[in-house]
C-alpha positions in Angstrom: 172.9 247.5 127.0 173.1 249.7 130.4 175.2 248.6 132.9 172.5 248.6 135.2 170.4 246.2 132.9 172.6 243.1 132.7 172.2 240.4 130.1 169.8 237.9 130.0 171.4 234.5 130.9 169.0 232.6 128.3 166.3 233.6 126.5 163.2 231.7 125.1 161.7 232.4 122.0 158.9 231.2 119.8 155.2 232.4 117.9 152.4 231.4 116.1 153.6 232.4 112.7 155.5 229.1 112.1 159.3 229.3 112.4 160.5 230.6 109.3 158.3 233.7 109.7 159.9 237.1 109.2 158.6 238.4 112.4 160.1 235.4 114.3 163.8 236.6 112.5 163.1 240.1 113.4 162.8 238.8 116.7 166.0 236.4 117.3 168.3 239.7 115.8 166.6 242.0 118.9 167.3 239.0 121.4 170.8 238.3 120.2 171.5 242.2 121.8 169.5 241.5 125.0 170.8 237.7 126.3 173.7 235.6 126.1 171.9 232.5 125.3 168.9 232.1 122.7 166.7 229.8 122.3 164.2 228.9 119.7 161.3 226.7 119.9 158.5 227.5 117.3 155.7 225.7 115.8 156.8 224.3 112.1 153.6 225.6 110.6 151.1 228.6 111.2 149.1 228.1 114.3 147.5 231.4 114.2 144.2 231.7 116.3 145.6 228.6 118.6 145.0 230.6 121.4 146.9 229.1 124.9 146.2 225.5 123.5 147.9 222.7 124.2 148.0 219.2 122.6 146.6 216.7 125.0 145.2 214.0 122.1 148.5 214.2 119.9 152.0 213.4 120.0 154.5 216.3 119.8 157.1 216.0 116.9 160.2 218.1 117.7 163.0 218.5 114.9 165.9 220.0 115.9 167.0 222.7 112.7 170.4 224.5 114.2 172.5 224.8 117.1 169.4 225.5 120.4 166.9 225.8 117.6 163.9 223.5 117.5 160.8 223.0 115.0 157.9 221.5 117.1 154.7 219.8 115.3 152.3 221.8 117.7 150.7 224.9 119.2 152.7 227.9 120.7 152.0 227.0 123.9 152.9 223.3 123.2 156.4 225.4 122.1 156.6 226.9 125.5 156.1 223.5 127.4 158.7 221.4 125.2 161.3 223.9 126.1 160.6 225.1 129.7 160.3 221.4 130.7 161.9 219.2 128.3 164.5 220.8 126.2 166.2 223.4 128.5 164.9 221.9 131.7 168.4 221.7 133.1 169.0 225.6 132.4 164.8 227.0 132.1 164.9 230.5 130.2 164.8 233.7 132.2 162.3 235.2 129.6 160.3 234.2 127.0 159.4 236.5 124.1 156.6 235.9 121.4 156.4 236.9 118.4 156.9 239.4 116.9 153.7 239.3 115.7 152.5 239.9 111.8 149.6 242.1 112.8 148.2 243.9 116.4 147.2 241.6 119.2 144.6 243.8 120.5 141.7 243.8 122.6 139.5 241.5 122.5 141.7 239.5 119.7 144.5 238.6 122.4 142.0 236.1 123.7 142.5 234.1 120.4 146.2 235.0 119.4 148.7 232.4 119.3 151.3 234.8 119.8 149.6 236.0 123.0 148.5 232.4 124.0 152.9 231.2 124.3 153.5 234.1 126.5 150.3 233.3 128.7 151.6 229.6 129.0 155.5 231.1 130.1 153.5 232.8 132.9 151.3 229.5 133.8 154.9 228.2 133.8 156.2 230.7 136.2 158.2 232.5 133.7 158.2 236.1 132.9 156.6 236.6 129.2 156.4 239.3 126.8 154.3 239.5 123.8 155.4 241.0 120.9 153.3 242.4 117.7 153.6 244.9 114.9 150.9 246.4 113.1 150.2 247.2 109.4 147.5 248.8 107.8 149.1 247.5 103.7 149.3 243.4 104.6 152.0 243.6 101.9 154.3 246.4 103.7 154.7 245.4 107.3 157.0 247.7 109.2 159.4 245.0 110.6 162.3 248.0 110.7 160.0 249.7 113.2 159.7 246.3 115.7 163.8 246.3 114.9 165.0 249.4 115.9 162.2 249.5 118.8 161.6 246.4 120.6 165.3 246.4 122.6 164.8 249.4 124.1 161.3 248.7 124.9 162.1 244.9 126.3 165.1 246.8 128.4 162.5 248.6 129.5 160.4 246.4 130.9 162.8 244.1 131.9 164.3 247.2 134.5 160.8 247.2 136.1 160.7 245.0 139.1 157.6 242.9 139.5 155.8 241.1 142.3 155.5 237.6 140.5 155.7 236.9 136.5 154.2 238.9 134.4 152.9 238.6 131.0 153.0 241.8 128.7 151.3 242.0 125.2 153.5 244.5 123.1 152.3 246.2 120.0 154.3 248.3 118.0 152.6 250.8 115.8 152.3 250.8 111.9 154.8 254.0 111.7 158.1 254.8 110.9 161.0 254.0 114.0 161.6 258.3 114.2 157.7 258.7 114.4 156.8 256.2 117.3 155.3 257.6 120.3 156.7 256.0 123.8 156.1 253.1 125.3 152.6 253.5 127.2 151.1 251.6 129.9 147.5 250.4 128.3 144.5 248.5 129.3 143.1 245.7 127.1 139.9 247.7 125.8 137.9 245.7 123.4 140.1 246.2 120.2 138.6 246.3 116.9 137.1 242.6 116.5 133.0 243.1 115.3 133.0 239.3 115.1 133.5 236.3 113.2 131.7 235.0 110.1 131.4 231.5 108.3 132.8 231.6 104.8 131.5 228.4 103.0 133.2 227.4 99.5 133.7 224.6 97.5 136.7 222.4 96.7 137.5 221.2 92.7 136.2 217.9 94.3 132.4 219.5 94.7 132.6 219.2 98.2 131.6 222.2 100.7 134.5 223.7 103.3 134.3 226.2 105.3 136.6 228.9 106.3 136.3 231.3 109.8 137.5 235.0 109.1 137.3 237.9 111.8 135.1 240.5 111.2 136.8 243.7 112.1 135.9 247.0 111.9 136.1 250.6 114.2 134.9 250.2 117.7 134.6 252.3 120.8 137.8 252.3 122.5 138.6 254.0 125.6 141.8 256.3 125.0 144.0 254.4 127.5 143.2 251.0 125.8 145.9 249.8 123.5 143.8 250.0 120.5 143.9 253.8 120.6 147.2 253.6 121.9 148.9 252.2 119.1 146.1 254.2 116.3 148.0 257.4 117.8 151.2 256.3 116.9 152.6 255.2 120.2 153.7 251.5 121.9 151.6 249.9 123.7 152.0 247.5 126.5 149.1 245.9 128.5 150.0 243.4 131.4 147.7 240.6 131.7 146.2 238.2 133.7 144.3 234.8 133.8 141.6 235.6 135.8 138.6 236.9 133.6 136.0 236.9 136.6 133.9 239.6 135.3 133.0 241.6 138.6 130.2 243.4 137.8 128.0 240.6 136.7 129.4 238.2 140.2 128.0 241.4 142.2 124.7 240.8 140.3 124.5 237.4 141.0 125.9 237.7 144.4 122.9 240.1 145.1 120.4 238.0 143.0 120.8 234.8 144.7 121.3 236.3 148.5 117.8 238.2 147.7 116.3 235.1 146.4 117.1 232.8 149.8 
């Protein structure tokens, strides 16, 4: 690491692919290089689509599997919460880091994403958060080499850029070889590549009906600074984001609207 980058002191890390994912390994190798401590809290099972939720109607289960390494029965952001304020509150992380990813967070999708939703919760928590996710075009050939060899530089990066208050930065690598990779380029959120979600109904050897929900994506109108395009061109994306979704040009509407109307 430069000498004008020091190391982390401690380092946070979960997803929303469960903690045995391959992404989440990927992931502790890259923060080994970056901190002197790390940390890992992750969900014991898939929690995909959890979005920022938290468990307010359930008990949280925590299983401790290695030496500052923790299982929780819960959602990403559940994750975040145990550890921020119950199993390192005597030493909180400096960063947190989701991820990385199987598959883009983009757009539109972010709102939904697990992986996105723990990084959003580190910020809610005061702490600086970066979201990380690769993307694959061949579900069976996901180029976690490509997050490897690039997410250190890129976290060093970010890490050297001084901020205001914490931030929370979605990261997507692109589905390309390490040598090929564009830089790292600031993006906006854009509306990613989500058409929608559909209602698959089947039935179990029981006869009885379930249902499964399933994303309906397809190509969309991107602007060229959005990170959809960003990451299509072969380049790393990195959006900051923000809680407030106030759309603006609608609260004009209704500002004028209702001051018309009195």
């Amino acid at each position: 690491m430069s000498a004008s980058i020091p190391k982390v002191p401690r380092v946070l890390l979960t997803n929303d692919d469960g903690i045995d994912a391959p992404g989440l390994a990927v992931l502790e190798a890259v923060a080994a290089e970056l901190a002197d401590e790390v940390w890992v809290v992750a969900p014991e099972h898939d929690q995909s689509g959890t979005s920022h939720s938290i468990s307010l109607h359930s008990p949280l289960r925590v299983s401790q599997q290695g030496e500052r390494r923790f299982g929780v029965v819960g959602t990403p952001g559940d994750c975040v919460v145990m550890a921020a304020r119950h199993l390192m509150r005597d030493a909180p992380p400096a960063l947190v880091l989701s991820g990385i990813n199987r598959g883009g967070n983009l757009g539109v999708e972010t709102m939904f994403s697990g992986t996105v939703g723990a990084a959003m919760t580190g910020l809610l928590l005061g702490l600086p958060s970066i979201a990380l996710s690769q993307t694959f075009s061949n579900a069976s050939h996901v180029r976690w080499d490509t997050a490897r060899a690039l997410a250190p530089g890129v976290i060093r990066q970010l890490l050297a850029i001084s901020h205001d208050a914490p931030t929370c930065l979605n990261v997507n690598f692109p589905d390309v070889d390490a040598a090929s990779a564009g830089p790292l380029t600031p993006t906006n959120q854009g509306v990613g590549l989500v058409e929608g979600i559909e209602v698959l109904p089947q039935v179990d050897p029981r006869g009885l009906p379930y249902h499964w929900l399933r994303f309906q994506r397809g190509p969309r109108a991107n602007a060229p600074d959005s990170e959809t395009a960003v990451v299509a061109s072969g380049r790393v994306s990195v959006t900051p984001l923000y809680f407030d979704r106030t759309d603006e040009r609608t609260l004009a509407a209704l500002n004028a609207a209702l001051q018309s109307g009195r």
